[in-house]
N, C-alpha and C positions, 0 to 999 in steps of 0.2 A: 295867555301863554305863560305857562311856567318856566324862568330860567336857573337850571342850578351852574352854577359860574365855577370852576376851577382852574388849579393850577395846574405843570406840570414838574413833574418830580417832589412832589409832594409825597414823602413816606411814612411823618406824620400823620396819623389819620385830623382829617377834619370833618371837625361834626356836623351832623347836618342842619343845624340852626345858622349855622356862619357860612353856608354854601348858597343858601339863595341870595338871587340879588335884585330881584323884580319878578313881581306880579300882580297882575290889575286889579286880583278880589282883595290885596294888601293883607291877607291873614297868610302866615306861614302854614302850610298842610302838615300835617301828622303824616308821620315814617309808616304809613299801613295802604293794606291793598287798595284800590289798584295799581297805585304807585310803585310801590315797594314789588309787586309781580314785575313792571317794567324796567327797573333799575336793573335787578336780579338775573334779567335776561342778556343784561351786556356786563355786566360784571366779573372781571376776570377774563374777560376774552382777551385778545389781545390783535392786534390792526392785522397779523396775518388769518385771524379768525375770518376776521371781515372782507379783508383782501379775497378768501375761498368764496364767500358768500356771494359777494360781490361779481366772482365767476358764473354765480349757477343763478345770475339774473338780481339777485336784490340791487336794492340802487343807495351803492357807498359807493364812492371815490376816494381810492389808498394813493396816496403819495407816498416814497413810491410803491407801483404794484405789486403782488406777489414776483410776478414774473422776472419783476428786475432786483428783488430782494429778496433772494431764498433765504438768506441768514441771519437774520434782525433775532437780534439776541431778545429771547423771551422772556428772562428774569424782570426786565423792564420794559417790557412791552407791549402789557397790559393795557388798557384802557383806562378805567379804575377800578380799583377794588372795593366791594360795599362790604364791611364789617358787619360783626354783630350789634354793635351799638350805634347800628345809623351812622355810620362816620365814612370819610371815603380816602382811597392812597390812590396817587398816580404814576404813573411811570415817564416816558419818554412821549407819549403820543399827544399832540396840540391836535385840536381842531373842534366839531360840530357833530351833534349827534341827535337826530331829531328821535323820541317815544312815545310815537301817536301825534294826536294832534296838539295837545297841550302841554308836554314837556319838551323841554332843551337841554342838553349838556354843551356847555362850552368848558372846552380846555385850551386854558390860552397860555403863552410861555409867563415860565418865573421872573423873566425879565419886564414884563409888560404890567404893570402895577396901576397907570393914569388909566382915569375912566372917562368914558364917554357920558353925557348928560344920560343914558336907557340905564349907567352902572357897567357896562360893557368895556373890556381894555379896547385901549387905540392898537395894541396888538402889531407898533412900529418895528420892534426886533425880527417878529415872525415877516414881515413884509418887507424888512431891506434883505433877510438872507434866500428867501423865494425871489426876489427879482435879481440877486446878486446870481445863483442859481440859475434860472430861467429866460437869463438874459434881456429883461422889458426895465424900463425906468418909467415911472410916471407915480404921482403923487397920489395916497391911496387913500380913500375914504375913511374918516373916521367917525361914520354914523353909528348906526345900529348892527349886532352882529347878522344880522339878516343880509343886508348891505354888502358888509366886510364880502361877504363868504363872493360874492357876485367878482371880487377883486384878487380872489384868490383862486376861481376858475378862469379869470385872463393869461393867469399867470401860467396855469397849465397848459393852456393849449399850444403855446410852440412847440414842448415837449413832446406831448401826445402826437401831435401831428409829427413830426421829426420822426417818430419811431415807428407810426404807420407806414410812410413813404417810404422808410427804408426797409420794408418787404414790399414794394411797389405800389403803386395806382389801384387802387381796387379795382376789379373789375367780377361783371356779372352776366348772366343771361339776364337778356331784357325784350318783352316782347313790342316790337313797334308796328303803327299801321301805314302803309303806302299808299299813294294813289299816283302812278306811276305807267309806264310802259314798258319798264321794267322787273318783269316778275320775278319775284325769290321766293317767295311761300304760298301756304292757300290763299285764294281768293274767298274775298268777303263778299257774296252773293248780295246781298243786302246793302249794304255800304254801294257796293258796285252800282247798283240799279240805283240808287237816292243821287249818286255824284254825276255817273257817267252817261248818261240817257239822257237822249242818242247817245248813239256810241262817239266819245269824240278822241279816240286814240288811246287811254289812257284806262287802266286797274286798278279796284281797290283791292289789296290783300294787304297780310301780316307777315311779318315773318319771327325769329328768333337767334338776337343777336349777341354775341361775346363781347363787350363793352366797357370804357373806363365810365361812362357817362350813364351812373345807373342810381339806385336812390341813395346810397352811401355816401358818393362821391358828391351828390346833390345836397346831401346834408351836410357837409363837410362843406360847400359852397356858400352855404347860407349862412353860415356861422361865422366865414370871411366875412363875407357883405355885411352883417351883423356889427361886427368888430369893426369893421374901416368906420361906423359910422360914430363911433366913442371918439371923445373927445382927445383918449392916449390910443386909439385905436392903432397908429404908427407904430406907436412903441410895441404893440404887441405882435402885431406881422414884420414888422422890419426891426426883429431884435439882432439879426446876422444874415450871414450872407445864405447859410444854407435854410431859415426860415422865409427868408425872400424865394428861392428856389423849388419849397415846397409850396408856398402859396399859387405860385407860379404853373405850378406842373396840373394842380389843383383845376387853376380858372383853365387852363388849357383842355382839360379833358372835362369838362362838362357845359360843352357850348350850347348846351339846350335851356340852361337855367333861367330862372323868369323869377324873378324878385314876387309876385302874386302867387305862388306855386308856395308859401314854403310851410303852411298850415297843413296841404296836402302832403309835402315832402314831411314833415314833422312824423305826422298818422303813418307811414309808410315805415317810418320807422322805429317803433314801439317795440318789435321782438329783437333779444338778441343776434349778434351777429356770430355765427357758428361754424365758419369754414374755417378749416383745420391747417391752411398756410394764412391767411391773414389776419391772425392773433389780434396782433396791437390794433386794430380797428374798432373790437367791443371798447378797451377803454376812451378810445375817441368817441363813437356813435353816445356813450352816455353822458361825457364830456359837452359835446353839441348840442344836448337835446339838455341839459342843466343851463347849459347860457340862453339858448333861444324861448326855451321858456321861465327865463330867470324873473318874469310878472307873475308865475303863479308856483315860484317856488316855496316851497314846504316839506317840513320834515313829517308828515303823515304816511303810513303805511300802505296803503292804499295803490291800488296799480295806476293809478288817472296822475300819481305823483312821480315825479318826473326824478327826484334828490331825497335821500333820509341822512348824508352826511357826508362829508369832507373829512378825514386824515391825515395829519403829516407827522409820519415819523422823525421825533426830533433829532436822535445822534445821525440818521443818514443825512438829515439837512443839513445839519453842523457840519458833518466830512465834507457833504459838496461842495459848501461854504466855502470851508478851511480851503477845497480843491483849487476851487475858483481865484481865491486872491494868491494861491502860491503861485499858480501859473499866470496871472497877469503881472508878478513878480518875477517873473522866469528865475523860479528857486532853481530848475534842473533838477529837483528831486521825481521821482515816479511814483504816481498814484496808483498804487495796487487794487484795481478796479476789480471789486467783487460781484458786482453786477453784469459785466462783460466777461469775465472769469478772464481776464488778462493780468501780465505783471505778478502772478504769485510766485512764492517759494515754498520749496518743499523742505517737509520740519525730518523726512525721514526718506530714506533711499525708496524709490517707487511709491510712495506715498500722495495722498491726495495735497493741493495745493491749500495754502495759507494764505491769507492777505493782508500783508500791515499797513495800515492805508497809506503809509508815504514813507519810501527808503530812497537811502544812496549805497549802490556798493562799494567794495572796496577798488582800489583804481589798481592799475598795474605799475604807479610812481608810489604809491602809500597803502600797503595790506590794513593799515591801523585806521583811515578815515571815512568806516561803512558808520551811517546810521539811522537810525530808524522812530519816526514821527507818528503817532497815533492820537487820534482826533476822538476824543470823550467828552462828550455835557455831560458826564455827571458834574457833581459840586466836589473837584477836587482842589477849591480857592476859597475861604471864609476870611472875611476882612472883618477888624476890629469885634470880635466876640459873637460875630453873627451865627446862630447855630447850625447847623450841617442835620439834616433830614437825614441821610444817610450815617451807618456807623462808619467809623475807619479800623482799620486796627492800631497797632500801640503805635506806630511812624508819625509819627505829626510834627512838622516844625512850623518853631515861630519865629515870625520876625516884625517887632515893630506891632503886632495886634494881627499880622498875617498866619496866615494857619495855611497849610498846604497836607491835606491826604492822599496817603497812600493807599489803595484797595487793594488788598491780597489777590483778587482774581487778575486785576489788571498787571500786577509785579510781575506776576506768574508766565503770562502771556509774553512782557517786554523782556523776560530774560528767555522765553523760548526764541523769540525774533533774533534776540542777541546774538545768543548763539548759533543759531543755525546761516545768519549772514555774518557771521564774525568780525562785529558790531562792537565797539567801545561806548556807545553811547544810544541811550533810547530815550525820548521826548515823549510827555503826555500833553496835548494842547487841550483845553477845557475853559469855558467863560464863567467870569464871575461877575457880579452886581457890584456897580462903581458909584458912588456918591460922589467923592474926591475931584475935583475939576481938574486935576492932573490926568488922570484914564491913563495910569500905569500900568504897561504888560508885564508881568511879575512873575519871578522865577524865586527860587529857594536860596537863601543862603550857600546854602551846603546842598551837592546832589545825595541820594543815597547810591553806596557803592558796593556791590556783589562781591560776595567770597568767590571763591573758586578759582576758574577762568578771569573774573574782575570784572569791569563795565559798569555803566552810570547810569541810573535810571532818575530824571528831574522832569519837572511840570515848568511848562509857560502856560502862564493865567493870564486870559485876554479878558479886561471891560468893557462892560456893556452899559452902556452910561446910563444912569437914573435921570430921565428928564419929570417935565412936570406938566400940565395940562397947557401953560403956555408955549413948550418947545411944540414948535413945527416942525413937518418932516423933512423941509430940507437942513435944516439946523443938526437935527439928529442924523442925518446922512455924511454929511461936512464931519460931523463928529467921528462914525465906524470910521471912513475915510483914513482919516488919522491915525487911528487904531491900527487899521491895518499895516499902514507903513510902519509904526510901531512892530508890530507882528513880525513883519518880514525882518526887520532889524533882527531882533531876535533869535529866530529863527536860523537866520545867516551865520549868527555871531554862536550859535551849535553846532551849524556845521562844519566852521572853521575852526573850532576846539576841538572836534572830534578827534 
């Protein structure tokens, strides 16, 4: 197996000599075919490419889906880009990309630098903000990225599940056989005469019934049964109350299940699921059948293969993030949910909605204390000289070796929110890589301040600490922890200036 290992947000090209990081024949391979045909074929695509694909049966898994992310800004959301000189850029998307049987793409976060003995990141950033996210705690492997991936399908399945049940229990025609005295469908002549002879009361026939308890619902069973038997198994069914609720509703409608059944159940369910009310189910049924057969996972093309890749889009992680710890801080601000189309504002009279991922409006005691918080991983924070992959334009302050940019497209955006919520103030929240055993959340000097109308447009730079092969992940958790309180300070202390 060949792994080419990268970053993400890498706009730097990097070459292809400094991309590999393991393989067993130990000779780096030459940038030509048939390599370079498989590279070529994901190149430039971007995780909603996949997401489509993904629809009409290939086997990726998009965090999140097309379905819940119509809007994932494309300029960065790319996969990566293979250059002419063998070299590659990335964008916002982390995760696993299998091309054939003997290549790997990992893209792992810029925050994740420590390796595992295979050369592989321990990948701690990406796994405290999926479980901060996803609501499970449990301490994640830091083997091989084969492994990993097995830890980041736990992670999904409350999710998936949450969002199947809430277009209800699946249900199906299912054909059952009876031997009964009760008749409801044909009789099975044959059957009849093998069971019931003499006659001792009593028919065999079939019938065809409307069902919660059918092979979906079976698969979706086994994959509980599955999971209770991991060691965080708890952590992954009883991350909340409405995850307890679905597992719940789950075992209740399929009282036929038999732990010896679930090789037959697996085979049962190999095609996609295609009924046109219960969507969210395809991305569960391939969800389930990625864990249950997580012994013969591989990235091969192949239909007998069950997984070709994992994606998670990084800035939607970061906003869930960011979601996640305002409101277990009860900021009171509103999460302008783009994914549920709730909480927007409109930039123009009958116009379509907008969504800035986090505002306050204006109160009916103070017109002047609206304002408005948007959640970007780009690298708008460079500490001590570090250089910036991205350009900025001429805005840059410093302080102390801190560099803080501004990107014209994001300026542009923060003064249309401004204005249209009549806003004195807009916030860019973004992480930056922290050496410093302090893990300062870091703000500008000076904000920048709009002509016109007026209002203030400054960045909070949250750390993400640089651990080392000896930090553990409870150590590095205890760490964000603090962070976050940090954050929320912050953050508070914006919205009481406003």
């Amino acid at each position: 197996m060949k792994i080419i290992s990268l970053k993400d947000n890498q706009f730097q090209p990097v070459e292809w000599d400094a991309a590999w990081i393991s393989e067993k024949d130990g000779e780096k391979p030459s940038f030509e075919d048939p390599l370079k045909s498989k590279l070529e074929n994901i190149s430039e695509k971007s995780i909603m490419d996949l997401a489509s694909s993904a629809e009409k049966g290939d086997k990726f898994i998009v965090f999140p889906s097309k379905s819940a992310k119509s809007d994932l800004d494309k300029s960065d959301n790319f996969i990566f880009k293979l250059t002419s000189r063998a070299s590659f850029q990335t964008g916002n998307v982390m995760g696993f990309i299998g091309l054939g049987d003997d290549v790997q793409v990992q893209i792992t976060s810029r925050f994740d630098d420590v390796k595992n003995e295979d050369g592989t990141a321990k990948n701690f950033f990406l796994h405290y903000m999926l479980q901060k996210v996803c609501n499970v705690a449990f301490a994640p492997k830091t083997g091989s990225a084969e492994e990993q991936i097995f830890d980041f399908l736990y992670y999904l399945f409350p999710g998936y599940l949450k969002a199947a049940c809430a277009q209800g229990i699946y249900r199906a025609y299912v054909t059952r056989e009876y031997n009964d005295s009760n008749v409801r469908g044909p009789i099975d002549v044959a059957r009849h005469i093998r069971y019931n002879m003499p006659f001792n009361g009593k028919i065999a026939y079939h019938t065809r019934e409307y069902t919660t308890d059918n092979k979906i619902t079976q698969l979706v069973r086994h994959t509980i049964e599955y999971i209770r038997t991991l060691k965080y198994g708890g952590a992954v069914l009883k991350a909340n109350n409405d995850v307890r609720d679905d597992v719940s509703d789950i075992i209740a409608s399929t009282p036929s299940y038999s732990k010896g059944s679930r090789l037959q159940v697996i085979s049962q369910n190999l095609r996609p699921v295609t009924h046109p009310y219960y969507t969210a189910y395809e991305p569960l049924r391939k969800l389930c059948l990625a864990i249950l057969l997580h012994k013969k996972l591989s990235y091969g093309m192949s239909d007998n293969r069950p997984i070709t890749g994992i994606l998670f889009d990084g800035a939607s992680l970061w906003e869930e993030y960011l979601a996640k710890v305002l409101k277990e801080h009860r900021s009171g601000l509103i999460h302008s949910n783009n994914r549920e189309k709730k909480n927007g504002v409109k930039l123009f009279v009958g116009g379509h909605d907008y969504y800035p991922d986090f505002y306050k409006k204006e109160s009916a005691d103070n017109a002047q204390d609206a304002v408005v918080f948007d959640a970007k991983y780009k690298r708008l924070c460079t500490v001590n000289g570090e250089v910036s992959d991205e350009t900025s334009d001429d805005s840059k302050e410093n302080k102390n070796g801190v560099y803080f940019h501004y990107k014209l497209e994001d300026l542009r955006q923060m003064l249309a929110y401004m204005h249209c919520l009549k806003a004195k103030k807009t916030v860019l929240i973004s992480p930056y890589r922290c050496a410093d055993a302090k893990r300062e959340v870091l703000v500008p000097d000076e904000p920048k301040i709009a002509t016109g109308y007026g209002g203030e447009v400054t960045i909070i730079a949250v750390p993400v600490p640089v651990y080392n092969s000896k930090t553990d992940w409870d150590d590095f958790k205890k760490e964000m922890e603090k962070i976050e309180d940090s954050l929320y300070a912050k953050v508070e202390g914006q919205i009481l200036m406003s």
